[in-house]
N, C-alpha and C positions, 0 to 999 in steps of 0.2 A: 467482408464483414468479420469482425470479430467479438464474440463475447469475455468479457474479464471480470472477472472477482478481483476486487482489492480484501486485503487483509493485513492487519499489526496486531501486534504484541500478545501473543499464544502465550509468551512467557512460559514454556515446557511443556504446555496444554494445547491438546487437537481434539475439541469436542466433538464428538461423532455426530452431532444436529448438526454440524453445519455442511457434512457431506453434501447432501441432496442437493443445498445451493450451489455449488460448487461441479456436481459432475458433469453440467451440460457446456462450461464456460470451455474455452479456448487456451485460455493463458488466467494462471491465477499471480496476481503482482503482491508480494507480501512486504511492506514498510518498517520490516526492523524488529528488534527484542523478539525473537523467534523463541531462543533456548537452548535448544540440539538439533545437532544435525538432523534426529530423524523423523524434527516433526516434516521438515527439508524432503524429507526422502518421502515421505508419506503424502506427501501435498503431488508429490511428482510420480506416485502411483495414477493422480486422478488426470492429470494434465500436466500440460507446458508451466514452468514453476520460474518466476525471477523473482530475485529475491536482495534485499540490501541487510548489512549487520546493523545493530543497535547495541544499545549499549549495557546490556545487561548479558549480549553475546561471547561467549569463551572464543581462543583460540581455535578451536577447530572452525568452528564459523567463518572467524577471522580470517583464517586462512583458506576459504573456499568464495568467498563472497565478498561484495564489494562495500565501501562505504555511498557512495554513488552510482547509482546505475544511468544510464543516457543510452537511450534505444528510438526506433521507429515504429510506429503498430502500426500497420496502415498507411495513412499519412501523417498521423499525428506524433510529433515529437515528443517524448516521456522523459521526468528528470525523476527518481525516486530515490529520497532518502529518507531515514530514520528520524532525524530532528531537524526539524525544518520548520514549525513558526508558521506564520500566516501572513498572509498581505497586511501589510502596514507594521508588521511587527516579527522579521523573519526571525532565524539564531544567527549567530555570529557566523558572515564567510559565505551564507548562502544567498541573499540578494547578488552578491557579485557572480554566484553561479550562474545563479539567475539570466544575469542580464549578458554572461560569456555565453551561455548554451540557448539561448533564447527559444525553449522550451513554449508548447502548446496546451502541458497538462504538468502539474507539480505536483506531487504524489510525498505524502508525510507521514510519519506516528508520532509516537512519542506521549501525547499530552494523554494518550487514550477518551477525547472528545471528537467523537464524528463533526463534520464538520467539512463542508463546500462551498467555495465562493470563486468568484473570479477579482483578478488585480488586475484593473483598468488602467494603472498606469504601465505596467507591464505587459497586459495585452494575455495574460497566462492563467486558464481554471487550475485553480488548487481544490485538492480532495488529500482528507484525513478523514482514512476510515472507522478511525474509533479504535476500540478495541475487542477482540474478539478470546483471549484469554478467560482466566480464572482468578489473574492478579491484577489488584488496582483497584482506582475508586472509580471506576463505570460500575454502571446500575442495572446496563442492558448492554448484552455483547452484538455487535455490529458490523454488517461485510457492506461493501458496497459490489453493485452491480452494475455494467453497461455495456455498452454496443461502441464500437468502431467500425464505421464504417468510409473509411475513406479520409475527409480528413474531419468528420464530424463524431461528434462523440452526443449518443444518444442515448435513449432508454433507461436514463440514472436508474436507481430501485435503492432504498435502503432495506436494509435484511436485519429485525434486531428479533435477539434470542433473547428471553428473562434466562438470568444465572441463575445457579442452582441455588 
């Protein structure tokens, strides 16, 4: 079994509330528009940290981290990128990843709207954790939480902090 935090778009910002959620996971999966390397370095003080660039990410980023990530947790296959859209409506290039990598769980930012659904015709939960930053039009900063265990993914939890 494993516990994971999702998280997107810090935008340069590591709010110290959201520690507490965070220190008992496993693996925290973070979706893009970070900002610096050290919010990077600081997430991986707490635990196991992967992480994909977005697009407000500089070169150093670039150069350490992936546009796409494709891994295994458990049993469940993970696709995590930064802009990525939603069932029925992905961005350009990623349905075809989609359907190459025929992923278990689709992992996105971007819009900064939390947001979980499953795409029936592809057989794949998608989760967009909202955003968890300082920049942007959310109202409430947002992690997601869950369980792997095996090839089941459980125990969702939404995590929302009011901004300052």
């Amino acid at each position: 079994m494993k516990l994971i935090a999702v998280i997107s778009d810090t935008h340069h910002t590591l709010d110290k509330r959201i520690y507490k959620h965070l220190k008992n996971c496993d693996e925290i999966w973070h979706a893009g528009d970070i900002g610096s390397i050290e919010i990077i370095d600081e997430l991986k003080t707490i635990t196991k940290v992967r992480a994909v660039t977005g697009n407000i990410d500089n070169n150093i980023l670039r150069s350490s981290l992936k546009e796409i990530e494709l891994f295994r947790c458990e049993q469940v296959k993970v696709m995590i990128t930064h802009i990525g859209g939603y069932p029925g409506r992905y961005a350009k290039g990623i349905k075809e990843r989609l359907i190459e990598y025929e992923p278990d769980l689709f992992i996105c930012g971007h819009s900064h709207i939390l947001k979980v659904m499953y795409d029936k015709k592809l057989k794949i939960m998608h989760m967009n954790p909202g955003a968890i930053g300082d920049f942007g039009v959310h109202k409430v900063k947002t992690i997601l939480k869950f369980s792997i265990v095996n090839k089941e993914i459980k125990d969702l939890k939404v995590i929302e902090i009011p901004r300052k």
